[in-house]
N, C-alpha and C positions, 0 to 999 in steps of 0.2 A: 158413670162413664169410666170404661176402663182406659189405661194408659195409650191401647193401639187406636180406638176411638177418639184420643184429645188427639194422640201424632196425627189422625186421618185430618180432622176438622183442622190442624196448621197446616199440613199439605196444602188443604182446598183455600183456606184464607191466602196461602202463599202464592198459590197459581191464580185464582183472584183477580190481587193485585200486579201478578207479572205481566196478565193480558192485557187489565186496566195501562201500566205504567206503556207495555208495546207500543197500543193502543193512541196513546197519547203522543209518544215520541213519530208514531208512523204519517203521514199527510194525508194516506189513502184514508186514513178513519177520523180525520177532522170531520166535526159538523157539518161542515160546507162540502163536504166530498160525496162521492158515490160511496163508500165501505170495500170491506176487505171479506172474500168469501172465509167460512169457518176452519176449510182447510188448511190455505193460506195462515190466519191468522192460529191455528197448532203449530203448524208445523214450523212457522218463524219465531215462535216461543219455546221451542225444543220440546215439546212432547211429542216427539214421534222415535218411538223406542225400533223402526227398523221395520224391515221384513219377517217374520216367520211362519212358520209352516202352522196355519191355522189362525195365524196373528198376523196380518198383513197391514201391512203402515196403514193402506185405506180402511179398515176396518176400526180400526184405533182410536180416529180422530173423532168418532160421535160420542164418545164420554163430555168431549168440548161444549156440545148442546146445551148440557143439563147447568155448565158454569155461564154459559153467555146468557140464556134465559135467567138466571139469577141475577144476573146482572141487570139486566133487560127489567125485572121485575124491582129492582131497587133503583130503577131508572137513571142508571150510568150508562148505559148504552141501549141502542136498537136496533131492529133489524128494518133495514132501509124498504125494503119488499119482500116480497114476496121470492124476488131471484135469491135472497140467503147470502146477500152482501150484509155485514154489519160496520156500525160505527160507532162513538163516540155522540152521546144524546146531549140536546143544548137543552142546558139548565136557563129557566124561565127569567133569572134573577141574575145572568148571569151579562156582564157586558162586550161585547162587542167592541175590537179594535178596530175594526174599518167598517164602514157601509159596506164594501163588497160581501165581509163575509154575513152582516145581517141578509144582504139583498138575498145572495146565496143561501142562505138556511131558511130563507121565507120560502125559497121556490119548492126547494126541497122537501118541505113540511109541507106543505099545500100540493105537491106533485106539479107543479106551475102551473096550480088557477089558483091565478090570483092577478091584479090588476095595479094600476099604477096608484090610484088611488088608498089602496091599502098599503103598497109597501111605503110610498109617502110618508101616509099616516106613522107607520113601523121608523121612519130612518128621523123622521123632526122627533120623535121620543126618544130616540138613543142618539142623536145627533143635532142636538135644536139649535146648534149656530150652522148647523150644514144649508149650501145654498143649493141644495137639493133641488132640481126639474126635471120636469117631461123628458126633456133631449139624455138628461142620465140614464135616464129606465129605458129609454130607444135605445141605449147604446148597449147597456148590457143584455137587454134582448135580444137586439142583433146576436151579437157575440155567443150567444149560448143556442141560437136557433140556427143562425147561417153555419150552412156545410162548411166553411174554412172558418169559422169564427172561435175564438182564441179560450173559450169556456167552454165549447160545446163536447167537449168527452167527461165533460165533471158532470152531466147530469145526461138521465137514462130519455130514449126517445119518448115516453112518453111525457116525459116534465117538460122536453122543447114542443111537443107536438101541441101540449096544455097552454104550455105560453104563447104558441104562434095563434091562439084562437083569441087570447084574452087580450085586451090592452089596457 
């Protein structure tokens, strides 16, 4: 490997980790969220070197692809659907500061089928003094299904539409 081939390979480990660190400091790409599309997430990292004449900022940003799939493949991050939002991936092993955000990363990873019974089962494992009921999981389902409900732009219509079938 010649010397412009190790500069390339710290280039790529460096941008990496700035996505990674973004990433982590942004809310939009918490676990619990919907994700931040590819664009967005160049162009708030500063690789967008500009307009020019045959290099258009829009053009630029799918080099980003080939770094979030890497990513995506050493499972730091995912892409939430198919719409080409990404975010930050819940590690398996990884704990939970509140029930809202397990509740939320359950919906999210199931696309909201999923029932009371299993996130239950999900919040007494990571929270076995919580006095967890039925009337909590009514409420944050409300909340994420009802038109004015206080969740309901953190997750995509059909994770509310999922939920509104499941109980």
């Amino acid at each position: 490997m010649n010397k412009f081939e190790k500069q390339g390979n710290e280039i790529r480990k460096h941008a990496e980790q700035l996505v990674l660190d973004f990433m982590k400091s942004n809310s939009m790409c918490e676990v619990s969220c919907l994700g931040m599309t590819q664009t967005d997430i160049f162009r708030k990292c500063g690789f967008d070197w500009g307009d020019y004449e045959k290099a258009q900022s829009t053009r630029q940003q799918f080099w980003i692809v080939a770094l979030l799939k890497k990513l995506e493949a050493e499972d730091k991050v995912e892409q939430v659907r198919s719409s080409g939002l990404w975010r930050l991936k819940q590690r398996h092993n990884r704990m939970y500061r509140s029930i809202k955000k397990l509740v939320f990363d359950l919906i999210h990873r199931t696309s909201g089928k999923i029932d009371y019974k299993t996130v239950t089962e999900e919040v007494k494992k990571h929270f076995p003094k919580s006095k967890w009921k039925k009337t909590h999981w009514s409420w944050y389902r409300s909340q994420i299904t009802s038109d004015c409900g206080r969740y309901r732009n953190s997750f995509s219509s059909e994770e509310r539409r999922n939920l509104q079938t499941n109980q």
